[in-house]
N, C-alpha and C positions, 0 to 999 in steps of 0.2 A: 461389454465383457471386462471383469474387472482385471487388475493386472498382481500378483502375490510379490510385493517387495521383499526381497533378499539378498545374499550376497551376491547370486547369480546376476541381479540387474543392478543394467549401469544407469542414471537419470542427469540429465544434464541440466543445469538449471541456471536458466541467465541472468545475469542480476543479482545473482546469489550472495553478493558482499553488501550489496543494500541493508539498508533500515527491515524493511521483510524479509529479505534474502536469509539473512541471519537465523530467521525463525524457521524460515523453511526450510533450508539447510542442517539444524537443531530436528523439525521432525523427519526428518526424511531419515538422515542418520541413525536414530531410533530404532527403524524397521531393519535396519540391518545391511540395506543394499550401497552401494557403489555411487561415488557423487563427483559430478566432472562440473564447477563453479566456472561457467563463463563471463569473464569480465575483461573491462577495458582494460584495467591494471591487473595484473593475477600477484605480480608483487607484492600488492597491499592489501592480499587478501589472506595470508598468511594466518591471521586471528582465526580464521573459521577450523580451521585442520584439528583444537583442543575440543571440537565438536563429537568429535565421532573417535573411530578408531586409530589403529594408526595405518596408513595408507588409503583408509576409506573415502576422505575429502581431497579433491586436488583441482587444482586450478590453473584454468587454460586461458588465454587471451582470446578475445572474442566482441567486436564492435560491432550491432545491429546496423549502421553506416553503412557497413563491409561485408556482402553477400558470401562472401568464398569464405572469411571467420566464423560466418554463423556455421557455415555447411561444415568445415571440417570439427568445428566442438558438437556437431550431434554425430561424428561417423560412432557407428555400433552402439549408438544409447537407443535401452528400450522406451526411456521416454522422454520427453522436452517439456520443460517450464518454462514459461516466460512470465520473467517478475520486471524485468527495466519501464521506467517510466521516469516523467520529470516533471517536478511543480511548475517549471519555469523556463522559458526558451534563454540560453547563453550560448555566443558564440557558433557553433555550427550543430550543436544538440537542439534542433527546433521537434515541434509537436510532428510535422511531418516528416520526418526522417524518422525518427526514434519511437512514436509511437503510432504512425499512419502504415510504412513501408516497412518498417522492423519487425513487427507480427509475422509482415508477409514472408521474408525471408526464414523465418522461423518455421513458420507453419511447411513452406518449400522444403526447407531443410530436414525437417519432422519425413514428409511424404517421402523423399528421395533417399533417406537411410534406413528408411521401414521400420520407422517407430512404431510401438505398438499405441502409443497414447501421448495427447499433446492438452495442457493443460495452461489456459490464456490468461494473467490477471491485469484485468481492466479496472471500471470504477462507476460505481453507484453515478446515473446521468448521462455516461455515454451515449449519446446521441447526434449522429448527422445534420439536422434540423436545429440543433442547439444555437446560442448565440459564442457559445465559448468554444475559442480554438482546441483550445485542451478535451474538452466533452469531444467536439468533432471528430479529432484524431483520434480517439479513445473507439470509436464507433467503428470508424475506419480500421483501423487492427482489425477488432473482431471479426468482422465483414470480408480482411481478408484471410483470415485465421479459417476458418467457417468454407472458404472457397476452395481453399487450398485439401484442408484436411476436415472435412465434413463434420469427423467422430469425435473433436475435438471438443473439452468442455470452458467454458466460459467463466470465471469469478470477478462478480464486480461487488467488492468490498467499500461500505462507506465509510469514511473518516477511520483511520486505522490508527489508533492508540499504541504506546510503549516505550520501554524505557528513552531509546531514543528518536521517538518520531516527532513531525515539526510543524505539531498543531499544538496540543497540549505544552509542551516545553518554551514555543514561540511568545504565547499569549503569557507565560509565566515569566518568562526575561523579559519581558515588555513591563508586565506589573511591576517588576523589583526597580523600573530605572523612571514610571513614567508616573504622572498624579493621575492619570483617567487612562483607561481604555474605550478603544470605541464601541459602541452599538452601532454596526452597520446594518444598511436595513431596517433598524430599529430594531434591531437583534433578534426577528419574527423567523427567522430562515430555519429550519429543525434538522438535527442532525440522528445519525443512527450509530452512534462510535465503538470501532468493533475489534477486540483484542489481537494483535497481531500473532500469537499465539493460535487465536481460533482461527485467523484465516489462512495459515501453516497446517493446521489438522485439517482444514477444508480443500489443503492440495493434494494432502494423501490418502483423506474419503475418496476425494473424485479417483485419484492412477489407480483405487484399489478395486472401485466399480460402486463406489455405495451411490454414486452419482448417475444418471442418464446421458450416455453419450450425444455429441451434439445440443447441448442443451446450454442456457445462461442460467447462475445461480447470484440472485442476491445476498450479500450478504451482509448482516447488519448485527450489532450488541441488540440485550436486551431491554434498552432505555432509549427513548426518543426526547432529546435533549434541544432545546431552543439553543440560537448563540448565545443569547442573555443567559440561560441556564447554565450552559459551556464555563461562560466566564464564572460568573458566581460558583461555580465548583473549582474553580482552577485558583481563585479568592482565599477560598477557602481551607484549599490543601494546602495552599501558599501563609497563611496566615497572615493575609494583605485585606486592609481597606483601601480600594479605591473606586474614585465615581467611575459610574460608567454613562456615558457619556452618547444618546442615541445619533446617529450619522448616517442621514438621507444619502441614500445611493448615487446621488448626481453629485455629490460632495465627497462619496469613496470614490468616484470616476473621478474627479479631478486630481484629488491628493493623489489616488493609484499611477495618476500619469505621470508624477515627479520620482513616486517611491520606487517603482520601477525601473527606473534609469541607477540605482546601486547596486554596487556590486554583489551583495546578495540582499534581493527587492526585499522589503516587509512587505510590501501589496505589489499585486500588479492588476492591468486594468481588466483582463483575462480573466482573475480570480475575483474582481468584482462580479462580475458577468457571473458566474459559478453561483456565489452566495445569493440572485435573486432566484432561485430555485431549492425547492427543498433536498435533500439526500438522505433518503431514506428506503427499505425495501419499500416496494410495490405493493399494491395490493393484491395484483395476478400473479406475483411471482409468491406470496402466501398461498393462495386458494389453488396454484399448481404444484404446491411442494417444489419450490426452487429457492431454499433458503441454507443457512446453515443446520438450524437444527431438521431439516431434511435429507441434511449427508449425516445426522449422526453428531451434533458435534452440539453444547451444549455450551452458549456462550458466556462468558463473564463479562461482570457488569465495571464500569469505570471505576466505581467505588474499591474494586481488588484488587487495582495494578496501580491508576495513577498517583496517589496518594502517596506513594514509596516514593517514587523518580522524581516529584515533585518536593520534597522534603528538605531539596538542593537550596530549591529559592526561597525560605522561609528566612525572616531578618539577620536569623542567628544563625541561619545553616542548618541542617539536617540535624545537628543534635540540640537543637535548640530545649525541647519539651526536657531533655538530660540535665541540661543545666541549670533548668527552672530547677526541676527536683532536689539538685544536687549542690547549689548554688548558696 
């Protein structure tokens, strides 16, 4: 049963100053309804409030850590999002706290304030059985998301593209400072890179019912991109030559074990583990309708967003092609 967003509902949405947060806090706003931002900081969340109306965005303190935080930022919301997630364990933010036992709290939280709808994002690979902590916790949420609140629905979005996410942007500050980048893997690993935009309009297909309760949705762009492709597109937008350089995985497991120990890792040996797998939709999750363009939502391809954001790192800076012209 789908749910009509308006000013009458309030939706609480965790993680909502994140890299996706932003978008989905942008579409939710939209529909017109009520938006309670739960984050660790609500201070520094302030940017989101030129989102919407005025009083419409608000932000409340709230650590997945902290079972009593979670419950009191869903009292009276008719629905719960959960967007928190982390590339990287730091400090006391590990995979199992934040993304194993934090679902649960959520999903608890969801049940006991009589949500009407609870909407989980996970990630293309979750899996129990996986070799990577990060896939395993990621399974773990869902499983107890799923336990908790049955009706709840599932998005696992692969590789999430945009202005500020830190795939695309990473592999580009690499290129402006480095002569090679690597081909890990031998850069054979395929990705499905998917508009962080679409998978914001794919949380508010799901609250609105275009989705199947209780169900997992793939979601993925409409390009199935190699890392070797990745890179040469990211080359490209950049206006960079450089080698690329292939890198047997028993030699990203070793460098990953040094790179990891800084203070914000370029690899860690976690996210080696990750890239010997591909990330891509399913093939069951096609032939079931559990995609994005099955909620409705019609994705764009790399070529219409990254290319803009990307324009930073080119030799001369974004007005670089201006100057040629005008030079």
């Amino acid at each position: 049963m789908g749910i009509r967003l308006d000013s009458s509902r309030l939706v609480t949405v965790y993680g909502g100053s994140g890299f996706l947060g932003r978008h989905v806090v942008q579409a939710l706003a939209r529909t017109g309804c009520r938006i309670r931002v739960a984050v660790r900081r609500p201070d520094l969340a302030g940017f989101l409030q030129p989102l919407g109306g005025v009083g419409q965005i608000h932000a409340v303190q709230a650590n997945l850590r902290f079972p009593e935080s979670v419950a009191q930022a869903a009292e009276d919301a008719d629905v719960l999002v959960n967007l928190v997630g982390i590339l990287h364990e730091t400090g006391k933010q590990k995979f199992s706290s934040v993304q194993a036992e934090g679902p649960r709290w959520v999903a608890h939280a969801a049940r006991d304030a009589g949500a009407k709808a609870l909407i989980q994002v996970s990630a293309i690979g979750a899996d129990r059985n996986s070799p990577s902590h990060y896939a395993q916790s990621k399974a773990a949420g869902e499983a107890h998301v799923l336990n908790s609140f049955p009706d709840a629905v599932i998005l696992r979005p692969s590789i999430v593209f945009g202005p500020e996410d830190d795939f695309f942007n990473r592999f580009a500050a690499l290129a402006r400072i480095a002569p090679a980048l690597p081909l890990i893997g031998g850069g054979k690993t395929r990705f499905q890179p998917v508009f962080a935009g679409d998978v914001a309009k794919a949380v508010v297909a799901a609250i609105e019912g275009r989705g199947a309760e209780g169900k997992t949705y793939e979601l993925g762009g409409p390009e199935i991109l190699t890392f070797k492709e990745v890179l040469q597109r990211i080359l490209e937008y950049c206006g960079r030559r450089r080698l690329l350089v292939p890198m047997p995985f028993w030699m990203a497991y070793a460098k990953a074990a040094f790179l990891q120990l800084l203070p914000s890792p370029l690899l860690t040996v976690d996210q080696v583990r990750l890239l010997e797998s591909d990330n891509v939709v399913s093939v069951n999750a096609k032939t079931t309708r559990r995609t994005l363009e099955a909620l409705g939502v019609d994705p764009l391809p790399v070529s219409a967003i990254v290319p803009d954001y990307l324009e930073r790192f080119r030799s001369r800076g974004e007005f670089a092609a201006f100057r040629r012209e005008n030079g």
